[in-house]
C-alpha positions as CSV (number, residue, x, y, z in Angstrom):
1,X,-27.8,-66.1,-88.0
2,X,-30.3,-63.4,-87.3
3,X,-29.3,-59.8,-86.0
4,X,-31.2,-57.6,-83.6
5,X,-30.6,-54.3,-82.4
6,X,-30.5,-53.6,-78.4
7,X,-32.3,-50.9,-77.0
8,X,-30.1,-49.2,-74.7
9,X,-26.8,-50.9,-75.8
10,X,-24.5,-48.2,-75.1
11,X,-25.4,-48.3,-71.3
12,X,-22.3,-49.6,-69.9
13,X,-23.5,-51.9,-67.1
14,X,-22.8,-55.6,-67.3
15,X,-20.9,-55.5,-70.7
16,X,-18.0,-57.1,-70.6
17,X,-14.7,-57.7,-72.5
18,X,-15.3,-60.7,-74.8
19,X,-12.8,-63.8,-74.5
20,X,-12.6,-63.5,-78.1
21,X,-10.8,-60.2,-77.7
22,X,-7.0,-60.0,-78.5
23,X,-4.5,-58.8,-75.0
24,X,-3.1,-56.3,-76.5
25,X,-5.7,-54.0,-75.2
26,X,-7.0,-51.2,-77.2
27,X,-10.1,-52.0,-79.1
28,X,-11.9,-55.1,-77.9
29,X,-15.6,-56.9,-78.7
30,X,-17.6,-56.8,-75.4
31,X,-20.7,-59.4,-74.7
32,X,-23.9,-58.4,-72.5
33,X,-24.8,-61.6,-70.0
34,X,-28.3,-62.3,-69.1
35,X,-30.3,-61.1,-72.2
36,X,-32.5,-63.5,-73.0
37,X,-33.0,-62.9,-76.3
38,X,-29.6,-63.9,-77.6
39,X,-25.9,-62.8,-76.9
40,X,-25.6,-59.0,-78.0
41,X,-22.1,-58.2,-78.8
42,X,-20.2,-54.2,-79.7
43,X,-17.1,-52.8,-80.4
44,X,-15.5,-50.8,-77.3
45,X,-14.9,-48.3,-79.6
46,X,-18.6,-47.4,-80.6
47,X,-20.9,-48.4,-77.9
48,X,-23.5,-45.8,-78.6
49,X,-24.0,-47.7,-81.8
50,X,-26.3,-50.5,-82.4
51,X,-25.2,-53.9,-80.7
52,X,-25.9,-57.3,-82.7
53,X,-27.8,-59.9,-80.8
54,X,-26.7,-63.7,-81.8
55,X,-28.9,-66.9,-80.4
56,X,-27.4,-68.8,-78.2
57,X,-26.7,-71.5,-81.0
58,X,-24.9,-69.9,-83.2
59,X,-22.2,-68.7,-80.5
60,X,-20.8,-72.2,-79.8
């Protein structure tokens, strides 16, 4: 699996709450749609840090 940083990751259009995330609310993992270099994913908690970016093939 090879991990990338995303410039600009903590700007908080089209993130979304992952469906990976538990219901209880609170803290959560969010996903960016549409970058094409991968699937970056954060914690809710610290978007101003570094997201990780996973290819497509290893999310399935």
């Amino acid at each position: 699996m090879t991990e990338h940083t995303v410039a600009g990751s903590a700007a908080p259009l089209a993130w979304r709450k992952s469906s990976y995330s538990g219901p209880e609310g609170g803290s959560c993992v969010e996903v960016l749609d549409g970058y094409p270099a991968g699937v970056p994913v954060r914690d809710s908690k610290s978007p101003q840090r570094p997201a990780l970016v996973f290819s497509a093939d290893g999310c399935a």
